[in-house]
Structures are given as structure tokens and as C-alpha cells.
OpenMM code with the backbone's topology and positions (N, CA, C; nanometers):
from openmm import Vec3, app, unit

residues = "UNK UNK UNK UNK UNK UNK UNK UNK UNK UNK UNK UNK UNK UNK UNK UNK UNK UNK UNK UNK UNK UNK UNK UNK UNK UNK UNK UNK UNK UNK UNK UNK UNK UNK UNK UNK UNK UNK UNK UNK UNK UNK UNK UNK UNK UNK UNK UNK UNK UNK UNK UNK UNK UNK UNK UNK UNK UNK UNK UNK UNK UNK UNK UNK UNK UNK UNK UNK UNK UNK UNK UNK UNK UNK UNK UNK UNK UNK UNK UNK UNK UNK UNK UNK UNK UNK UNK UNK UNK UNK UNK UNK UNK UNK UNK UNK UNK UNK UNK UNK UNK UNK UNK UNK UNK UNK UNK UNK UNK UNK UNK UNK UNK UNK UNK UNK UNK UNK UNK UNK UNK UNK UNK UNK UNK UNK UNK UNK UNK UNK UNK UNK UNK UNK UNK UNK UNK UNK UNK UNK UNK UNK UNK UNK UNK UNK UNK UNK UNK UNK UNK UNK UNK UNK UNK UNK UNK UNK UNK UNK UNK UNK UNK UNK UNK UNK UNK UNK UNK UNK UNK UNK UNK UNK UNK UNK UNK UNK".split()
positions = [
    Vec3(-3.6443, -3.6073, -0.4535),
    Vec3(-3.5324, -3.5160, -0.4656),
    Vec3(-3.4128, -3.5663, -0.3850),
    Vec3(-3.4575, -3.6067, -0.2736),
    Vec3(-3.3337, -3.7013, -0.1918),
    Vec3(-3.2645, -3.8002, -0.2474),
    Vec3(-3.3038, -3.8767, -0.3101),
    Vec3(-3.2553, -3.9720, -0.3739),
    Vec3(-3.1821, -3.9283, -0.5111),
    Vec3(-3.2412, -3.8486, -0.5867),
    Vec3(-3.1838, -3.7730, -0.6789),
    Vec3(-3.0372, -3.7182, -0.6594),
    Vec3(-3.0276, -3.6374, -0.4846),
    Vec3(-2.9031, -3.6205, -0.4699),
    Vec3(-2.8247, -3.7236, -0.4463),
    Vec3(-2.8701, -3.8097, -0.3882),
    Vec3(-2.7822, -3.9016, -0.3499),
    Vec3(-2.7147, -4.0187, -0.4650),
    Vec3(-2.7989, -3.9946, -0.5239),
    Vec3(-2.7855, -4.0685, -0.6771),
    Vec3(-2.6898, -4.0035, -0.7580),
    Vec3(-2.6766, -3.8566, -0.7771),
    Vec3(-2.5648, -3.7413, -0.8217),
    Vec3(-2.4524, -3.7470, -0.6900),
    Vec3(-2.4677, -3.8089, -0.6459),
    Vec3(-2.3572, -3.7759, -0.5189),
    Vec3(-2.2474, -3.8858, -0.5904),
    Vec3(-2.2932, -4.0252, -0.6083),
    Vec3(-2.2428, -4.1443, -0.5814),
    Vec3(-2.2098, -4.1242, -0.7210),
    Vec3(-2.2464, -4.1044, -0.8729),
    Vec3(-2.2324, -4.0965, -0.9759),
    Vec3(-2.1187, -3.9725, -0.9584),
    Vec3(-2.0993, -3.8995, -0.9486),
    Vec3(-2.0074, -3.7826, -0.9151),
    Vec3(-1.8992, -3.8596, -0.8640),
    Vec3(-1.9153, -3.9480, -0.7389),
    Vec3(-1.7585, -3.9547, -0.6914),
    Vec3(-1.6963, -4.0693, -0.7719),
    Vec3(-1.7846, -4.1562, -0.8086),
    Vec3(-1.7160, -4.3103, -0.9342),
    Vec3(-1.6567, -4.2461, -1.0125),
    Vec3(-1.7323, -4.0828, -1.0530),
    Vec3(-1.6226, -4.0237, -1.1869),
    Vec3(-1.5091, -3.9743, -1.1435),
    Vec3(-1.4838, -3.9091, -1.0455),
    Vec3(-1.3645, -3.8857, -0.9665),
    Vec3(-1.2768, -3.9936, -0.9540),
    Vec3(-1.3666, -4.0701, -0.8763),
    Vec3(-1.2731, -4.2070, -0.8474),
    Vec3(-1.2077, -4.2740, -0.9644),
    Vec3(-1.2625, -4.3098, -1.1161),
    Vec3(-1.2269, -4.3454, -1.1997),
    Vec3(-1.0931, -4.2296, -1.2955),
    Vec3(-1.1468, -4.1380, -1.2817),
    Vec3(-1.0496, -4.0821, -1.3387),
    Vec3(-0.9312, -4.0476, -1.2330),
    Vec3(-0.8967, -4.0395, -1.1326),
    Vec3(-0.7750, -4.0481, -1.0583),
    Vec3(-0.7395, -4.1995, -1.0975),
    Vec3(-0.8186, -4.2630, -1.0827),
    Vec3(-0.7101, -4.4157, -1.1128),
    Vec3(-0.6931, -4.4347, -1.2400),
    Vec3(-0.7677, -4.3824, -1.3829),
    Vec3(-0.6606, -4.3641, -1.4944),
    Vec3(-0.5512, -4.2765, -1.4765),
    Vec3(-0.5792, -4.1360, -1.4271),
    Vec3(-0.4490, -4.0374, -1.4535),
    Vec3(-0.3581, -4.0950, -1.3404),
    Vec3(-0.3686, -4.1994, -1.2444),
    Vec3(-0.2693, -4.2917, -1.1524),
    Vec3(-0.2244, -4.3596, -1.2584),
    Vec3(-0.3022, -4.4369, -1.3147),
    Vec3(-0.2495, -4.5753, -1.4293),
    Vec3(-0.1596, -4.5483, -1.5278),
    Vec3(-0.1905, -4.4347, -1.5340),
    Vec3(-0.1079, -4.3474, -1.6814),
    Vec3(0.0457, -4.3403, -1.6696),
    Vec3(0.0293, -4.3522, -1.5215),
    Vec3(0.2193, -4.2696, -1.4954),
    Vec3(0.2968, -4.3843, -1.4377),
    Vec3(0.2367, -4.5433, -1.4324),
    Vec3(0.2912, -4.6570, -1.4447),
    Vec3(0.3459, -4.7418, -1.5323),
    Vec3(0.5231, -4.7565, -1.5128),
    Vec3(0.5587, -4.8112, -1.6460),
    Vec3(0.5308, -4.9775, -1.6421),
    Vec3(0.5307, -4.9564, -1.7206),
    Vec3(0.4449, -5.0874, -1.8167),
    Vec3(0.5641, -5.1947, -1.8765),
    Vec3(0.5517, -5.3047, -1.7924),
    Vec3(0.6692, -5.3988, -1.8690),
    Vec3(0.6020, -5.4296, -1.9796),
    Vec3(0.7308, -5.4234, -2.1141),
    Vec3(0.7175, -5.4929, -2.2496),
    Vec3(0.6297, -5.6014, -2.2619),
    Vec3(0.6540, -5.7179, -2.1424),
    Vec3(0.6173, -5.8295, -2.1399),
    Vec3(0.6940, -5.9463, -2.2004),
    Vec3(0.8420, -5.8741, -2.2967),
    Vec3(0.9034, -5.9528, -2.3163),
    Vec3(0.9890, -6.0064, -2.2324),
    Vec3(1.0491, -6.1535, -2.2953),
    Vec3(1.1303, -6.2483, -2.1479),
    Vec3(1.2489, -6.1315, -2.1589),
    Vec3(1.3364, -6.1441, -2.0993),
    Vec3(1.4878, -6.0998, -2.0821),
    Vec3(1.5798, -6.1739, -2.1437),
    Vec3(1.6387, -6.1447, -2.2026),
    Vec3(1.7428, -6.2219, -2.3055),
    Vec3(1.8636, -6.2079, -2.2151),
    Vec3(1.9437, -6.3074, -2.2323),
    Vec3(2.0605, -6.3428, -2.1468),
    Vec3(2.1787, -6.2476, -2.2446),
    Vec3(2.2642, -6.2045, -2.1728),
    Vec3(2.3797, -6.1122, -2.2271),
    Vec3(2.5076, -6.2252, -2.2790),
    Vec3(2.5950, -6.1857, -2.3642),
    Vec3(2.7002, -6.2274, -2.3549),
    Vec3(2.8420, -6.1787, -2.4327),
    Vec3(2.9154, -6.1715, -2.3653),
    Vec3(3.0674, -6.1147, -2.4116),
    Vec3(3.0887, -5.9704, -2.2559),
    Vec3(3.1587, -5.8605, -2.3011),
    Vec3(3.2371, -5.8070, -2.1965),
    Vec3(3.2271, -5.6739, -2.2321),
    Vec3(3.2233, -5.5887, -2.1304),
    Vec3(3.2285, -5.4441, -2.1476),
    Vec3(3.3054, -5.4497, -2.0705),
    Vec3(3.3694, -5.2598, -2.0413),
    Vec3(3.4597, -5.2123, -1.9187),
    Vec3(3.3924, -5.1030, -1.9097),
    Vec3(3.4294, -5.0677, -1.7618),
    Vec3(3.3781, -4.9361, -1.6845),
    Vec3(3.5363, -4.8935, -1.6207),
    Vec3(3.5455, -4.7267, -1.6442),
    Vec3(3.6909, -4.6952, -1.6871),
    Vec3(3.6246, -4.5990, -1.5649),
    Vec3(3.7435, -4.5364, -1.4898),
    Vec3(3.6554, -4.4235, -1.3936),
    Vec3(3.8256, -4.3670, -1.4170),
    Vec3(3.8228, -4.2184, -1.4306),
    Vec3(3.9418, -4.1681, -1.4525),
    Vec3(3.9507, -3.9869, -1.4133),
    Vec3(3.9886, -3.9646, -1.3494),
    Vec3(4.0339, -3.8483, -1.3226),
    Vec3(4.0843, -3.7266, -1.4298),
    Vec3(4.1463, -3.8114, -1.5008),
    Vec3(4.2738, -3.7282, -1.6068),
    Vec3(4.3578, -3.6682, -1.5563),
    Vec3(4.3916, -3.6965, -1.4243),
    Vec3(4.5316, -3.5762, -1.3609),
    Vec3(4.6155, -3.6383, -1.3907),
    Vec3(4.7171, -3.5785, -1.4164),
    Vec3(4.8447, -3.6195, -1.4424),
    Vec3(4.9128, -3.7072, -1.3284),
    Vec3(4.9672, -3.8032, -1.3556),
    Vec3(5.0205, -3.9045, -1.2661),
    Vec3(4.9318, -4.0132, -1.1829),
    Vec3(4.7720, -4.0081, -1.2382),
    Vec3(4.7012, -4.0642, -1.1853),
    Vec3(4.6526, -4.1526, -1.3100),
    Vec3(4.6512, -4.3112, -1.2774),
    Vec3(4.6149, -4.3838, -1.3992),
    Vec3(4.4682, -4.4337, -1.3796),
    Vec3(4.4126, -4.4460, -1.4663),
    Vec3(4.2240, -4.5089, -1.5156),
    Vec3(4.2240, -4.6041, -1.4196),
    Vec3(4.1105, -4.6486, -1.3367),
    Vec3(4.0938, -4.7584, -1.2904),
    Vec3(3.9722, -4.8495, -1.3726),
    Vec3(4.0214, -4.9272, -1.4156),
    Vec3(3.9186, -5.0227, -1.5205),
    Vec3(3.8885, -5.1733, -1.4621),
    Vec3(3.7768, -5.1449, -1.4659),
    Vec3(3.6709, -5.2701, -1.4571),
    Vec3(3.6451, -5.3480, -1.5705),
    Vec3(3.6742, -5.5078, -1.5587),
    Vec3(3.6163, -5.5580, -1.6743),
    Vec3(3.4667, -5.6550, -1.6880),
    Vec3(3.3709, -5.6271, -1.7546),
    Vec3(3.2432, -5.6865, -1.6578),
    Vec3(3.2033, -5.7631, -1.7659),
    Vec3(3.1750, -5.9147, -1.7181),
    Vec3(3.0977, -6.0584, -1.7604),
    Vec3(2.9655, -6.0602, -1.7895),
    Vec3(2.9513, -6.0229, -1.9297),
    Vec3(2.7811, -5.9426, -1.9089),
    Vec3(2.7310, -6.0857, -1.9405),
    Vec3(2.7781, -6.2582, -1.8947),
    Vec3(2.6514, -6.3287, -1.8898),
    Vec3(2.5773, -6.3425, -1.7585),
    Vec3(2.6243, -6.2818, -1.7138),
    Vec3(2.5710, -6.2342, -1.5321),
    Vec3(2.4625, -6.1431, -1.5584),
    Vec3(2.4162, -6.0576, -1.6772),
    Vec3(2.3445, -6.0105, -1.6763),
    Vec3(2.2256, -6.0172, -1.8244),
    Vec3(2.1364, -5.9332, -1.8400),
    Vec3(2.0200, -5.9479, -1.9225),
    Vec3(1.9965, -5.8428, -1.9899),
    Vec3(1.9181, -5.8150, -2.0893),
    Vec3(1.8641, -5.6503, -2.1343),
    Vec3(1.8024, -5.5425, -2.0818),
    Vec3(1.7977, -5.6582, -1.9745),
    Vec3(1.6558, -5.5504, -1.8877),
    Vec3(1.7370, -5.4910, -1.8272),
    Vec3(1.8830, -5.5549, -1.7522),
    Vec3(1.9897, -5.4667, -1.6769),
    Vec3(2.0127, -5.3446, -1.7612),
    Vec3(2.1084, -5.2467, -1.6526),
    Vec3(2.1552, -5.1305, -1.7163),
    Vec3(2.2643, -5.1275, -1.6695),
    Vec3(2.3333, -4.9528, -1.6614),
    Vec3(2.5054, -4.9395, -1.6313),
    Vec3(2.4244, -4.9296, -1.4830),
    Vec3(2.3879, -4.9058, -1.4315),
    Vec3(2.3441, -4.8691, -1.2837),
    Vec3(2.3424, -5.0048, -1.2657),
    Vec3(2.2830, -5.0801, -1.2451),
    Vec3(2.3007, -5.2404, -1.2379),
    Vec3(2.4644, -5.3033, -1.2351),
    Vec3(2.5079, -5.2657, -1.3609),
    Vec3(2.6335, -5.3253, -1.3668),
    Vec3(2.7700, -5.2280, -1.2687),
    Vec3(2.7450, -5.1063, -1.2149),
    Vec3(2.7841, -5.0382, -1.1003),
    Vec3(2.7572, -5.0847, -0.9706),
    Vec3(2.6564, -5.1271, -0.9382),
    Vec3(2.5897, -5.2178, -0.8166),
    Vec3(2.6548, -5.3236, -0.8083),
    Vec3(2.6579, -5.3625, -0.8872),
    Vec3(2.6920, -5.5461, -0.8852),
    Vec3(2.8633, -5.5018, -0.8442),
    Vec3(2.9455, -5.4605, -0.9389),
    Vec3(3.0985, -5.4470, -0.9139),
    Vec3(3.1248, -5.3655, -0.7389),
    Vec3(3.0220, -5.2974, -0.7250),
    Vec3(3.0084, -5.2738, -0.5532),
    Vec3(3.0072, -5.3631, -0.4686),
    Vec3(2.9225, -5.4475, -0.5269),
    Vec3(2.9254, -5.5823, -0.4429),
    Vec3(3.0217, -5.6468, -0.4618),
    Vec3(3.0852, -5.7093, -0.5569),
    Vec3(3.1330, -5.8076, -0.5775),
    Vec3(3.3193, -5.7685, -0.6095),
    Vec3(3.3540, -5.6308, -0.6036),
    Vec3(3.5019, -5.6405, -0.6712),
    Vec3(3.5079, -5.4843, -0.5519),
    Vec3(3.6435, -5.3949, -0.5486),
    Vec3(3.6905, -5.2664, -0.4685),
    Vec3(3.5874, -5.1871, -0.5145),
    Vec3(3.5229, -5.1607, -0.6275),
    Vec3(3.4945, -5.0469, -0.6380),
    Vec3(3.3803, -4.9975, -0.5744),
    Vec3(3.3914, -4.8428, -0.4903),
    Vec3(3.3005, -4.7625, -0.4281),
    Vec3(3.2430, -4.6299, -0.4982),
    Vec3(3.1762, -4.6269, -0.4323),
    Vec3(3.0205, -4.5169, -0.4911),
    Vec3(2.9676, -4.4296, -0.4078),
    Vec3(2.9494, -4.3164, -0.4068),
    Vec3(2.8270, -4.2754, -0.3467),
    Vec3(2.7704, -4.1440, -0.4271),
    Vec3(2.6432, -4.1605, -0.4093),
    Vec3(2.5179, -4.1171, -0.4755),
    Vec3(2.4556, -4.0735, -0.4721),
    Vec3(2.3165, -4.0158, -0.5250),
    Vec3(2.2009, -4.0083, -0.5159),
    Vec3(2.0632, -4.0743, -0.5729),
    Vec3(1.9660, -4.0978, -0.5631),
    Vec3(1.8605, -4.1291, -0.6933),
    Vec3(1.7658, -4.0213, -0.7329),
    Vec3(1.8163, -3.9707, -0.8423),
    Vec3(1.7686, -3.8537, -0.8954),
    Vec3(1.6284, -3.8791, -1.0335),
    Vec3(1.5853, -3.7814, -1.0503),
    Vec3(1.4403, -3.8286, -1.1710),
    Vec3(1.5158, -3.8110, -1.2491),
    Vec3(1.6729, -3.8868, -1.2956),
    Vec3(1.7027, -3.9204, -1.3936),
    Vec3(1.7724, -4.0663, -1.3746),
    Vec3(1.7288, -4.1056, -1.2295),
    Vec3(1.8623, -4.2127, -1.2101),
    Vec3(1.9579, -4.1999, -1.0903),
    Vec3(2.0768, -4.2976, -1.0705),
    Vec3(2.1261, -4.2609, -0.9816),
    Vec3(2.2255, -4.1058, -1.0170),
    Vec3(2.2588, -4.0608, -0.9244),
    Vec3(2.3189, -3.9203, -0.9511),
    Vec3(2.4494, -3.9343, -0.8790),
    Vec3(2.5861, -3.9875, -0.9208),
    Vec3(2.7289, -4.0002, -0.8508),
    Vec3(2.7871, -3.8920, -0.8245),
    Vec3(2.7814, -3.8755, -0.6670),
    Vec3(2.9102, -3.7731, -0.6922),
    Vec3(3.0344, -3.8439, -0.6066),
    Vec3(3.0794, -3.9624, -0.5824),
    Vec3(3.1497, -4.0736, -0.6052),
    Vec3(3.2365, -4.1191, -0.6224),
    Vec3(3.3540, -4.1742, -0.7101),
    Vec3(3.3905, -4.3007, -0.7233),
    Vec3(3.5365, -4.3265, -0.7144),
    Vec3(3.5493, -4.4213, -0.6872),
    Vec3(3.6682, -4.4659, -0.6444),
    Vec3(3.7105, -4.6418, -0.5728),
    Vec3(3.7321, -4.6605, -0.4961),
    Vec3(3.8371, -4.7761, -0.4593),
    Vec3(3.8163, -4.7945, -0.3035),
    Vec3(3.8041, -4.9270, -0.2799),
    Vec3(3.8290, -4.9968, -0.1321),
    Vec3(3.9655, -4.9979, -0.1114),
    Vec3(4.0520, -4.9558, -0.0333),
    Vec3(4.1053, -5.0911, 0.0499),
    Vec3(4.1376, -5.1113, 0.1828),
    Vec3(4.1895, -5.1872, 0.1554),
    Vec3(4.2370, -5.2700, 0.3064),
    Vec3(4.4110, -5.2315, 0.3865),
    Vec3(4.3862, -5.1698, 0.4866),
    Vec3(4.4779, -5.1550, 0.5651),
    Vec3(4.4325, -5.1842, 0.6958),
    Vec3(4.5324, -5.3217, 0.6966),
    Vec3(4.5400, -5.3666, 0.8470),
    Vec3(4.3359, -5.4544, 0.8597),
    Vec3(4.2797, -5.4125, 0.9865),
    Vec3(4.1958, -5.4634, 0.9859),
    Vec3(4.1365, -5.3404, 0.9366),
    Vec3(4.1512, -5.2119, 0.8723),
    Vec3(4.0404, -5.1041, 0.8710),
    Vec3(4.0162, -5.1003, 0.6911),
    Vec3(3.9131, -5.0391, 0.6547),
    Vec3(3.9298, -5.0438, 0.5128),
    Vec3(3.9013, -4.8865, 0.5186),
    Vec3(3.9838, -4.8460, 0.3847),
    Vec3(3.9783, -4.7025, 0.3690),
    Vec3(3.9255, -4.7032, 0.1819),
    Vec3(3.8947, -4.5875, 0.1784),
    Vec3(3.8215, -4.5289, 0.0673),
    Vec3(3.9055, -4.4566, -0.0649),
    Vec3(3.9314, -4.4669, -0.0814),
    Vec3(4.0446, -4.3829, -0.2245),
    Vec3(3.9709, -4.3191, -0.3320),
    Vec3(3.9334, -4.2171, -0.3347),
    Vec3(3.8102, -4.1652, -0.4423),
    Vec3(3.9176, -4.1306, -0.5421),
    Vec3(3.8492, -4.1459, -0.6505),
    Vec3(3.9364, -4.1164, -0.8251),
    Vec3(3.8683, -4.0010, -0.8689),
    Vec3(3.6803, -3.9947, -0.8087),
    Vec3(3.6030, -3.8560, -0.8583),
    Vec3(3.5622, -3.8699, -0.7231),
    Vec3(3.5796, -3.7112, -0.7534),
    Vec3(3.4755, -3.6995, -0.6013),
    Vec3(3.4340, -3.5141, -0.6479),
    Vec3(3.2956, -3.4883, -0.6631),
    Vec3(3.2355, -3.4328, -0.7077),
    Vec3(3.2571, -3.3024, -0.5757),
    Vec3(3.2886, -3.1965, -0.6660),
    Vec3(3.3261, -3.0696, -0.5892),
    Vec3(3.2591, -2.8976, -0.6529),
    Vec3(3.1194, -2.8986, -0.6375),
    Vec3(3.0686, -2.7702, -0.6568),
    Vec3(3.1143, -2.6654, -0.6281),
    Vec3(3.2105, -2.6266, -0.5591),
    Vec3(3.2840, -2.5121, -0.5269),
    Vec3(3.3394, -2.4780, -0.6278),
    Vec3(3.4213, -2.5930, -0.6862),
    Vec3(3.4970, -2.6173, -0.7965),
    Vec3(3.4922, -2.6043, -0.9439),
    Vec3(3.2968, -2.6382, -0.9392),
    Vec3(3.2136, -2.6553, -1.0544),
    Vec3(3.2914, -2.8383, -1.1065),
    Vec3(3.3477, -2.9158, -1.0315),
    Vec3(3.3435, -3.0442, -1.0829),
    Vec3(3.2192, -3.1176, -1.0809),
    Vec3(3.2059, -3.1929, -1.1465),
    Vec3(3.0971, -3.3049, -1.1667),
    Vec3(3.1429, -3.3972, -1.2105),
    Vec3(3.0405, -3.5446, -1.1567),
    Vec3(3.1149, -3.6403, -1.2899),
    Vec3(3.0277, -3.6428, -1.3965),
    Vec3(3.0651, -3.6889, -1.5247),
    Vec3(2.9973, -3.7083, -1.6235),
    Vec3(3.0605, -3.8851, -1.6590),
    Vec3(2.9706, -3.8967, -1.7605),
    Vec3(2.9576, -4.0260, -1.8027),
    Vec3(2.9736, -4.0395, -1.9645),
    Vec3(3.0470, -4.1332, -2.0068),
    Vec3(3.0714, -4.1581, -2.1463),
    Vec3(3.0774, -4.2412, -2.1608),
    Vec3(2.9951, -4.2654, -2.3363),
    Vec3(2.9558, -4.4101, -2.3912),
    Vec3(3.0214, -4.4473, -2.5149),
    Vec3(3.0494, -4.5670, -2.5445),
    Vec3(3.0411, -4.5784, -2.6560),
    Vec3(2.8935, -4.6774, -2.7017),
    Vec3(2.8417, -4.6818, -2.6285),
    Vec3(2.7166, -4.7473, -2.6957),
    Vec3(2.6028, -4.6445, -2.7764),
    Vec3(2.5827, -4.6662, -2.8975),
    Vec3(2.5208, -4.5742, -2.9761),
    Vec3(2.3975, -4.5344, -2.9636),
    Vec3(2.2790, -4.6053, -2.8392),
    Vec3(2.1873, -4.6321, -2.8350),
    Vec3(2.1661, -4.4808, -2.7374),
    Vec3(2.2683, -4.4511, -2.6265),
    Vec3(2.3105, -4.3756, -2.5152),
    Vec3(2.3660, -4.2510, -2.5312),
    Vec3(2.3831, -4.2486, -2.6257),
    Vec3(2.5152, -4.1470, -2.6598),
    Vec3(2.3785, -3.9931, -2.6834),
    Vec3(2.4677, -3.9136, -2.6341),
    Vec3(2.3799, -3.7714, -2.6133),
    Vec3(2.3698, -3.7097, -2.7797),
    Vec3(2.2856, -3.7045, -2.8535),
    Vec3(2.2460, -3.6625, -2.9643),
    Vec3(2.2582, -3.5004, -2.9782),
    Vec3(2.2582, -3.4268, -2.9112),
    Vec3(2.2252, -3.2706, -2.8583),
    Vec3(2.3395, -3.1806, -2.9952),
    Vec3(2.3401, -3.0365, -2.9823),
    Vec3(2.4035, -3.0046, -2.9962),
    Vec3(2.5297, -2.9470, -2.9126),
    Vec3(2.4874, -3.0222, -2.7868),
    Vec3(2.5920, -2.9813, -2.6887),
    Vec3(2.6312, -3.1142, -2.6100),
    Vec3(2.6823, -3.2083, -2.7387),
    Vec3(2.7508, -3.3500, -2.6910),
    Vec3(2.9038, -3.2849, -2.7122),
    Vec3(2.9682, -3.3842, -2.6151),
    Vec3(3.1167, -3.3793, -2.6053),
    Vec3(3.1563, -3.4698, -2.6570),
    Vec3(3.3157, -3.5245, -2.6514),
    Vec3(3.3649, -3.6556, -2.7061),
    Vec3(3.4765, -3.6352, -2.6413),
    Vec3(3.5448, -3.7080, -2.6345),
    Vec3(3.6926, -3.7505, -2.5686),
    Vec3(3.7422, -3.8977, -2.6335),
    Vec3(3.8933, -3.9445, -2.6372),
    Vec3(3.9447, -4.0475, -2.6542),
    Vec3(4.0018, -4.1091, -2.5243),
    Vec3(3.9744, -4.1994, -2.5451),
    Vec3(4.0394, -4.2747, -2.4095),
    Vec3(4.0629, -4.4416, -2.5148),
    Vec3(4.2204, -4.4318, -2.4565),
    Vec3(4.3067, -4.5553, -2.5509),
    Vec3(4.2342, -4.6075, -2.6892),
    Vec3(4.2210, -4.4418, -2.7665),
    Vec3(4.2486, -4.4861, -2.9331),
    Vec3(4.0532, -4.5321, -2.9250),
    Vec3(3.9962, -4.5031, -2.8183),
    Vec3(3.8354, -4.5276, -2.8502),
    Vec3(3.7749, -4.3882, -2.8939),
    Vec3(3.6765, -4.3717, -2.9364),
    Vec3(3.6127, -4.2133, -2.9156),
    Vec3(3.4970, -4.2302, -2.8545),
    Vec3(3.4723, -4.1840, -2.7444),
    Vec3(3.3063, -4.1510, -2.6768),
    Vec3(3.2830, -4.0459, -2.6436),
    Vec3(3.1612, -4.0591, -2.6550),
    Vec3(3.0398, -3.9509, -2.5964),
    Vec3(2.9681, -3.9741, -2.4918),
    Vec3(2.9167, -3.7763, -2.4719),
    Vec3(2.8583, -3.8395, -2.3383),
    Vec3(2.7144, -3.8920, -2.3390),
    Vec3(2.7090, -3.9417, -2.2298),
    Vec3(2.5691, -3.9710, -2.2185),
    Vec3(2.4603, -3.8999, -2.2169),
    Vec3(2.3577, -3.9237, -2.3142),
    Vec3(2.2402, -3.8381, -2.3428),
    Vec3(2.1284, -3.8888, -2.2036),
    Vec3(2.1825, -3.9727, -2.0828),
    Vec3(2.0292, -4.0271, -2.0297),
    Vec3(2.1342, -4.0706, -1.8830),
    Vec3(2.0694, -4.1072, -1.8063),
    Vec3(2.1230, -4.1602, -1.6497),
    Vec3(2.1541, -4.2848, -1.7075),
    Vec3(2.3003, -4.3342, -1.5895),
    Vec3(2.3014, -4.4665, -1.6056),
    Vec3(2.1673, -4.5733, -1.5601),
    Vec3(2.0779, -4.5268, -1.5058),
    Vec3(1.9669, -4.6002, -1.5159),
    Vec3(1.9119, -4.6865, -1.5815),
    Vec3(1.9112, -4.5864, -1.7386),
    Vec3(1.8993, -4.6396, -1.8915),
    Vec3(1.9649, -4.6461, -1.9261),
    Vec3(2.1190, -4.6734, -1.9416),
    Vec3(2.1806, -4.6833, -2.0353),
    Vec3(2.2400, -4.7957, -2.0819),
    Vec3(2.2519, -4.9009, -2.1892),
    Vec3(2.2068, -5.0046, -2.2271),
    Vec3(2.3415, -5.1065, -2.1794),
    Vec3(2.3420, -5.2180, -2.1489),
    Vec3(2.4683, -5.3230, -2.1889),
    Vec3(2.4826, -5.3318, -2.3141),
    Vec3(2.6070, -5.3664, -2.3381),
    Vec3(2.6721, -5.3821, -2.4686),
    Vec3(2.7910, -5.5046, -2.5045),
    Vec3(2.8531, -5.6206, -2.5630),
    Vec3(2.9474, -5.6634, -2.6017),
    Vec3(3.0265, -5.5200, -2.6530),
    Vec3(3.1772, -5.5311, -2.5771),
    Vec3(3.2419, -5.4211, -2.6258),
    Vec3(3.2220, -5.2764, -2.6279),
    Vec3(3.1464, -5.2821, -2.5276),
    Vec3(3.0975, -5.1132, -2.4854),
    Vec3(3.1900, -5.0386, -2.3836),
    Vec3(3.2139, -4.9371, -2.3467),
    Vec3(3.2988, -4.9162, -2.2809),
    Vec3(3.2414, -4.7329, -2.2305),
    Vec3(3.2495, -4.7572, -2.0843),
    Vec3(3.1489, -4.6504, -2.0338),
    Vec3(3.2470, -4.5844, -1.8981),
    Vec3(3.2821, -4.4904, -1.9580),
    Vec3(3.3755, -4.4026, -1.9001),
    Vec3(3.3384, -4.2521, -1.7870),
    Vec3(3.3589, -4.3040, -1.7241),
    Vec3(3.3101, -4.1824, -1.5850),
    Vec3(3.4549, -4.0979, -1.5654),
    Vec3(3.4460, -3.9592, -1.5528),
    Vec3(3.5510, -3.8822, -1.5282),
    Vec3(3.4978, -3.7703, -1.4903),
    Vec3(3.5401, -3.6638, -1.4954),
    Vec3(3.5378, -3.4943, -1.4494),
    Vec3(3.4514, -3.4299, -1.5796),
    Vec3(3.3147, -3.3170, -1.5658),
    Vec3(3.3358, -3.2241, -1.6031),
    Vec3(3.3322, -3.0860, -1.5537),
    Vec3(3.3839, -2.9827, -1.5658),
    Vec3(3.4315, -2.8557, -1.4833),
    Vec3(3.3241, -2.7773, -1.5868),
    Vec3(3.2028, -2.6679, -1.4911),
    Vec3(3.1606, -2.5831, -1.5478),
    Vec3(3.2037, -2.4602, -1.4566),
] * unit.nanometer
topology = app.Topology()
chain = topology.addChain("A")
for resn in residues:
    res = topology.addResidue(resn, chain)
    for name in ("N", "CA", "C"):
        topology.addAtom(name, app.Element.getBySymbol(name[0]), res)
């Protein structure tokens, strides 16, 4: 009978043990396994206010610097690094979460901050995000659209996390007020 338990003991916890490390395994994403394909041609990242007397600040970005596997969160990072533009954030279970953006510069030896959005709940501002990449674009019945210079986009159905590179894409961050 001793052995019996001990035999149900050890058979009991392998099943435990096995099934926590499938329902663990389950919630690990899984690379494609495909290579990464190299990008090429140019998008812009437009960050704009819409106030009157205040003009778009546009980024123009070299997508052979980047791959498929990159995203707009990637291509936001990189222009952090590498050109004025500033950020700040969160990482939310959708991605990063901006409440953000704007401009370096330089005065004297100090550098100062120039925000274009800067996210104000009192206010009900937020930023939102707009695509023209079709892959991104919010499907819902509660998508928006806007023009910005003779383009039409929508917003984004997903975090810039996912949201895809493109030749000729153009991904527009601004205000929305609820």
C-alpha cells in the first residue's frame, strides 16, 4: 500500500508538472521560422497637433535599415536614437502606449524638450495613431479617417508594436479628444 501511494504520488505530480508546462508552452509566441526579408524604399512618421499655427513635424525613414520582422515601434526607437525626435511612454498589453511626442533641442549646453502631443486626461486628450498601411488600419465600425496633405488615413486597429513597415506608408500620430 506504501508504495502504491507513493507510486500515485509521483504519477499525480508528472501530470501536474506536464500540464503546467503545456498551458506555459501555449502562451509562447512562436517564431515563423522564416528569415527576415530586408526592407526597401521610405515611409514618414508625421506627429501633428492640428492647432492652428503649429506645423507637422515629419520624419522621413530609410526602411533598408530595417526588415519585416521590424514594426512602427521599432522605427520610433530607432529615430530616438538617431535624429530630435522624443517620446515618452508606456508598455502596455497592446504595445508601447505614448503619451509623448515631440522634439530635442539644443540651447546652449542644455537640451530642452518641445512636445507637439503631450497626452492630457483632464482634457480627455490622447494620442492616436494613423495608417495608411492597409494591413493596420482599424476595420471596426468605429474607425476614423482624416486627410493629411491630400492622403486619407485611418486609425490604427492594433499598437504600434504590430503595425507593419511599408514603401510609402505614412503613419500619423496626433490628438484624439473624448
Amino acid at each position: 500500500m506504501k508504495n502504491f501511494k507513493k507510486l500515485f504520488t509521483l504519477t499525480l505530480s508528472a501530470f501536474f508538472a506536464l500540464t503546467m508546462l503545456f498551458t506555459f508552452a501555449s502562451c509562447i509566441v512562436v517564431d515563423d521560422g522564416a528569415q527576415a526579408q530586408p526592407l526597401t524604399g521610405m515611409m514618414s512618421v508625421v506627429i501633428d497637433s492640428q492647432e492652428e499655427g503649429q506645423s507637422a513635424k515629419v520624419y522621413t525613414v530609410d526602411l533598408t535599415e530595417y526588415t519585416d520582422k521590424n514594426s512602427v515601434e521599432d522605427v520610433i526607437n530607432g529615430l530616438a536614437e538617431s535624429s530630435d525626435l522624443y517620446y515618452e511612454g508606456y508598455k502596455g498589453g497592446y504595445g508601447m502606449f505614448y503619451t509623448a511626442l515631440g522634439y530635442r533641442t539644443q540651447n546652449g549646453e542644455y537640451e530642452q524638450t518641445q512636445y507637439i502631443l503631450q497626452q492630457n486626461p483632464a482634457e480627455g486628450k490622447y494620442i492616436y495613431v494613423y495608417t495608411t498601411v492597409q494591413a493596420d488600419k482599424d476595420t471596426s465600425n468605429y474607425k476614423t479617417e482624416i486627410d493629411y496633405n491630400g492622403i486619407t488615413l485611418t486609425n490604427a486597429g492594433m499598437g504600434t508594436s504590430n503595425m507593419h513597415l511599408e514603401d510609402g506608408a505614412t503613419v500619423y500620430f496626433t490628438y484624439i479628444v473624448y
